[in-house]
SEFIZA-3560 file (N, C-alpha, C; in Angstrom, 3 decimals):
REM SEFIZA-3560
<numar><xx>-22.583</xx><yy>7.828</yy><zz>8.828</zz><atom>N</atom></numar>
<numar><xx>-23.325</xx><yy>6.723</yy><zz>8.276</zz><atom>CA</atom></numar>
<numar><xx>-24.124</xx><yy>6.078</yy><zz>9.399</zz><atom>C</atom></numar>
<numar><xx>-25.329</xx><yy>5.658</yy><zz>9.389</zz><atom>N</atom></numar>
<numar><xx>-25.909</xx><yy>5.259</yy><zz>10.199</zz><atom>CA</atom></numar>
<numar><xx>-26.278</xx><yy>3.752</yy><zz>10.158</zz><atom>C</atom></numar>
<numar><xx>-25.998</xx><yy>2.876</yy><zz>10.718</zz><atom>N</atom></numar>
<numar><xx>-26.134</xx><yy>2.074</yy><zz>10.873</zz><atom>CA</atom></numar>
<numar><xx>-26.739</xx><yy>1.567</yy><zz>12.389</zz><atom>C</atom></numar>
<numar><xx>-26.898</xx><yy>-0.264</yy><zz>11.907</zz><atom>N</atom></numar>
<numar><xx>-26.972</xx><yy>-1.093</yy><zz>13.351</zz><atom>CA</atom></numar>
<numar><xx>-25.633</xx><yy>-1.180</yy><zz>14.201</zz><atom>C</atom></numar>
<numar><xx>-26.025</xx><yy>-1.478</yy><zz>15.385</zz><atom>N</atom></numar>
<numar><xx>-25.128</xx><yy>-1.443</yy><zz>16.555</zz><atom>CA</atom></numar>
<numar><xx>-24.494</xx><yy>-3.457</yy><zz>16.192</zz><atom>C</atom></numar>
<numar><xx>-25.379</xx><yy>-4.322</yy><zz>15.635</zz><atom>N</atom></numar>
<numar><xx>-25.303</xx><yy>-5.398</yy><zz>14.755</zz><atom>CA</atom></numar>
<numar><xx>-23.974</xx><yy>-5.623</yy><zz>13.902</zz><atom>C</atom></numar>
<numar><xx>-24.635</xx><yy>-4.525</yy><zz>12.729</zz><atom>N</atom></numar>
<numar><xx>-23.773</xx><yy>-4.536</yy><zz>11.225</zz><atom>CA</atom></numar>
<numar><xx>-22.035</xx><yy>-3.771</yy><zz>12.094</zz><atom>C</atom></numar>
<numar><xx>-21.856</xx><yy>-2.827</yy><zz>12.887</zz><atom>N</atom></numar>
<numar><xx>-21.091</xx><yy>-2.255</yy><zz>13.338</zz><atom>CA</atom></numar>
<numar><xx>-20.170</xx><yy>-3.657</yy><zz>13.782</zz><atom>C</atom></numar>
<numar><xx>-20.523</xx><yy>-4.554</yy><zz>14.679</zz><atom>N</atom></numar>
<numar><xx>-19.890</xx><yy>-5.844</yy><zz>15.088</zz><atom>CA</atom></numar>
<numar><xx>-19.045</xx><yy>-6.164</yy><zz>14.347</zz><atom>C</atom></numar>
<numar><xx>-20.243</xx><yy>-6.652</yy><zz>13.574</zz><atom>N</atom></numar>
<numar><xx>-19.759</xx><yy>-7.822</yy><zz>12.393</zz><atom>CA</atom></numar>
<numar><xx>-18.925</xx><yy>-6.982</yy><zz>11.618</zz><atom>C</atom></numar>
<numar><xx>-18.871</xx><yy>-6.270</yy><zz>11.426</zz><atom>N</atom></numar>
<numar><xx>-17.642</xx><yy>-4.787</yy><zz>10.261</zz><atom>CA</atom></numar>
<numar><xx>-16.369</xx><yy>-5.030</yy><zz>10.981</zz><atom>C</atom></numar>
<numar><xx>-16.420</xx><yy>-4.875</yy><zz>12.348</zz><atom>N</atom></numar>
<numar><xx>-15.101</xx><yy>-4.835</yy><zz>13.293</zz><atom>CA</atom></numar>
<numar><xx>-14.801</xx><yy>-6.406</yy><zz>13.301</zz><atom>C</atom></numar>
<numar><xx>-14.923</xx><yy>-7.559</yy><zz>13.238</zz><atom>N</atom></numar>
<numar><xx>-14.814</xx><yy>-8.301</yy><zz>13.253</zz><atom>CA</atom></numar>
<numar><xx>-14.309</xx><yy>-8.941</yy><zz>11.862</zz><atom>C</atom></numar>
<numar><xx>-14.757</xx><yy>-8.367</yy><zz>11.237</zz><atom>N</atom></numar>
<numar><xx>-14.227</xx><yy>-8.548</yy><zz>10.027</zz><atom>CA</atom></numar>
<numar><xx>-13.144</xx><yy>-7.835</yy><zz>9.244</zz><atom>C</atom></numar>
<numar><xx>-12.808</xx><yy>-6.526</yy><zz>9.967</zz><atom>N</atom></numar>
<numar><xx>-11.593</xx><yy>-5.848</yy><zz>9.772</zz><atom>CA</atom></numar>
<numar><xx>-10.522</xx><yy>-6.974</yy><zz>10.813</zz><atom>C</atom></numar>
<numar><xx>-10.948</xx><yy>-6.968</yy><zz>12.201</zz><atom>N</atom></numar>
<numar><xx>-9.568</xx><yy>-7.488</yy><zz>12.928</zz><atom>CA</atom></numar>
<numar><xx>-9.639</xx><yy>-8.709</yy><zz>12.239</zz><atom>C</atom></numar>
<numar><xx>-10.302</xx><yy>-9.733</yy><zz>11.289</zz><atom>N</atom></numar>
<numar><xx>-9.689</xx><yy>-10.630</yy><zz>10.992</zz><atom>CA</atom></numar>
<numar><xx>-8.905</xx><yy>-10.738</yy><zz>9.965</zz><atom>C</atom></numar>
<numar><xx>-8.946</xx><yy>-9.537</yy><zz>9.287</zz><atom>N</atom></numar>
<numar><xx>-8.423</xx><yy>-8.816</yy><zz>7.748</zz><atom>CA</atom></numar>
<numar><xx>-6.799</xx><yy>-8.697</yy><zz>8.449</zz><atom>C</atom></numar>
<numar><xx>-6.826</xx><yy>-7.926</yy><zz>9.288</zz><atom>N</atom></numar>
<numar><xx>-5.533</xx><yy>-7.452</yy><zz>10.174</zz><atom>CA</atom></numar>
<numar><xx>-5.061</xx><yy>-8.626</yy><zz>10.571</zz><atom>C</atom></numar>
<numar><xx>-5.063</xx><yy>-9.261</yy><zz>11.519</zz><atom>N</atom></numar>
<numar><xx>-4.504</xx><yy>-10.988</yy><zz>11.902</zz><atom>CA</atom></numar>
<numar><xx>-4.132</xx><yy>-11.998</yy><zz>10.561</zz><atom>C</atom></numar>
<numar><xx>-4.885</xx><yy>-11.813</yy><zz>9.997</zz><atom>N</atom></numar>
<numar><xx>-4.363</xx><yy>-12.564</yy><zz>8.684</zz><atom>CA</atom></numar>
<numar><xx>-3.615</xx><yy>-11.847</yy><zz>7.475</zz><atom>C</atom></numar>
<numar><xx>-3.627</xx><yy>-10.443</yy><zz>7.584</zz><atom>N</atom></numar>
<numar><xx>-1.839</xx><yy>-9.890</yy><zz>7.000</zz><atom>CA</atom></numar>
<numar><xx>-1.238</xx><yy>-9.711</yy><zz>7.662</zz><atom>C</atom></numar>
<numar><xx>-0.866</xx><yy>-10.039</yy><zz>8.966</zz><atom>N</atom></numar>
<numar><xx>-0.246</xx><yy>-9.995</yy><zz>9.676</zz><atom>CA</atom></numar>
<numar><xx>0.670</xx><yy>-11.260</yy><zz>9.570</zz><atom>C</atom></numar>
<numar><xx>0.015</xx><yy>-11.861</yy><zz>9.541</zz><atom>N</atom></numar>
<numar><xx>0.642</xx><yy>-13.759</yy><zz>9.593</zz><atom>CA</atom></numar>
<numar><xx>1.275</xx><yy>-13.557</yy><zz>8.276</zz><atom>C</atom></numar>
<numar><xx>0.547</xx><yy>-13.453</yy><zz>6.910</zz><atom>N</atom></numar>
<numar><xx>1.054</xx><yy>-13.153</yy><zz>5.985</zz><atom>CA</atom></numar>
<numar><xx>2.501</xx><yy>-12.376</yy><zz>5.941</zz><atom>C</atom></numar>
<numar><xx>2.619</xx><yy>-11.549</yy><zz>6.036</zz><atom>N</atom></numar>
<numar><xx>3.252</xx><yy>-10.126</yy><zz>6.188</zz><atom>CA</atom></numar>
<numar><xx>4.745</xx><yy>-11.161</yy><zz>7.269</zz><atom>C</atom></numar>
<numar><xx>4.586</xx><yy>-11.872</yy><zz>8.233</zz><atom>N</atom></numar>
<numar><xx>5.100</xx><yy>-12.418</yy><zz>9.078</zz><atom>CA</atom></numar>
<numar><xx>6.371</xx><yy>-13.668</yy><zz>8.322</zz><atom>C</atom></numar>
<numar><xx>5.405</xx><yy>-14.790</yy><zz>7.642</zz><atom>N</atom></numar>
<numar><xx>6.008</xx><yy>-16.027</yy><zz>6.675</zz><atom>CA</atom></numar>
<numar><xx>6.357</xx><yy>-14.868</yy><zz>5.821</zz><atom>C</atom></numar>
<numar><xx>6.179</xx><yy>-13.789</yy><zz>5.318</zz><atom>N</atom></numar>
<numar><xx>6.420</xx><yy>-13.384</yy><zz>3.799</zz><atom>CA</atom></numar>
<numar><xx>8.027</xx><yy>-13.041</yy><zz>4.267</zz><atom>C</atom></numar>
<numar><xx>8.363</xx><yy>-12.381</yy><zz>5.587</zz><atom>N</atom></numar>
<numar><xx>9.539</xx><yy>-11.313</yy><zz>5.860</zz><atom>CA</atom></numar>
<numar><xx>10.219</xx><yy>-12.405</yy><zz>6.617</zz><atom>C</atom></numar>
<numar><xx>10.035</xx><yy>-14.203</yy><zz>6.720</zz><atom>N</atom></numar>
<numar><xx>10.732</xx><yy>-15.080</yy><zz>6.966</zz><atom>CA</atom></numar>
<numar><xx>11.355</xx><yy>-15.614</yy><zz>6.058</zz><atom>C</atom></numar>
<numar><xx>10.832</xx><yy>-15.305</yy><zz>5.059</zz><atom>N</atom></numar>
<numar><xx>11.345</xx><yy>-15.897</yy><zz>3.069</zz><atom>CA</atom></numar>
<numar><xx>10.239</xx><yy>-16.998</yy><zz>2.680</zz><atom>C</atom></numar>
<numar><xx>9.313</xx><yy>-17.105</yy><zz>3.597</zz><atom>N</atom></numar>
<numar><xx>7.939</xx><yy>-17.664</yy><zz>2.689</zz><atom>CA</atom></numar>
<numar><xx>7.530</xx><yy>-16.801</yy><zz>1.167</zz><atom>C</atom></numar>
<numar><xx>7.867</xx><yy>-17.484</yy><zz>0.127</zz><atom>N</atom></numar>
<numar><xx>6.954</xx><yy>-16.228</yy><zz>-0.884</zz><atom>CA</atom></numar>
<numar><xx>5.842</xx><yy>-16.535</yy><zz>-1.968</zz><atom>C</atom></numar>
<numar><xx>5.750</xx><yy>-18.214</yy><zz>-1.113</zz><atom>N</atom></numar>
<numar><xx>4.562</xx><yy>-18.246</yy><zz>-1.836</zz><atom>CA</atom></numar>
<numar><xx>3.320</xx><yy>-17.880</yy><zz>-0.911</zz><atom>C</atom></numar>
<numar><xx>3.722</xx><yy>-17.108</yy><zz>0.244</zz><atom>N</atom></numar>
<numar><xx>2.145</xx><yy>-17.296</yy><zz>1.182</zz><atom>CA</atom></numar>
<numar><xx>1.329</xx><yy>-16.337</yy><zz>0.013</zz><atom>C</atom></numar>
<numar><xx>-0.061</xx><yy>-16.148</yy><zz>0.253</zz><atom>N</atom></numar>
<numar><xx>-1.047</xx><yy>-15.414</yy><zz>-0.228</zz><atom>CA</atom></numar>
<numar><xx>-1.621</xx><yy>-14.530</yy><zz>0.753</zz><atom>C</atom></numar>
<numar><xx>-1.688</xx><yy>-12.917</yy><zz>0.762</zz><atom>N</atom></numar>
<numar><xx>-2.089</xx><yy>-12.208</yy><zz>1.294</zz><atom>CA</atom></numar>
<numar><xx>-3.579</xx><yy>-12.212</yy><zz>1.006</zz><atom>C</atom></numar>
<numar><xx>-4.481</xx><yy>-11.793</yy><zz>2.184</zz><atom>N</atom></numar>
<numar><xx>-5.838</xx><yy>-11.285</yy><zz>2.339</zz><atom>CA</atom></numar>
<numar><xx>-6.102</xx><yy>-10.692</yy><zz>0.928</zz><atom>C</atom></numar>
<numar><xx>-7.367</xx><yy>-10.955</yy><zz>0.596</zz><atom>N</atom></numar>
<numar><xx>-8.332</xx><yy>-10.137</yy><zz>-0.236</zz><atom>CA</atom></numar>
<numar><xx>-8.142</xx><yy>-8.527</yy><zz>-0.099</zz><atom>C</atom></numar>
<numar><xx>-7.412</xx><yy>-7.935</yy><zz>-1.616</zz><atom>N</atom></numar>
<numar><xx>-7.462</xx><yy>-6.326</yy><zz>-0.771</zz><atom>CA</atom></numar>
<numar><xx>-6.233</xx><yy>-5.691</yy><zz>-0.243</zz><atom>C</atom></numar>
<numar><xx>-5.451</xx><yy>-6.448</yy><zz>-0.183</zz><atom>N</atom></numar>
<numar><xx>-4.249</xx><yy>-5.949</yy><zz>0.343</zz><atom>CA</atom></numar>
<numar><xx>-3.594</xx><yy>-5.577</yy><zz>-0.886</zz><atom>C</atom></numar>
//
């Protein structure tokens, strides 16, 4: 796929923030939080 060196950034940046925030999720959930809300997509 060809893309900008731009759109490529912003993609990665927007995956590791996808990742950090089920992570946290994923984190309160396996503490007995169960109302947290996971990321969009998960």
């Amino acid at each position: 796929m060809a893309t900008s060196l731009d759109t490529l950034y912003v993609a990665e940046l927007e995956r590791q923030g996808y990742l950090d925030t089920y992570a946290e999720s994923k984190g309160l959930w396996q503490q007995g939080d169960r109302t947290v809300i996971f990321p969009f997509g998960t």
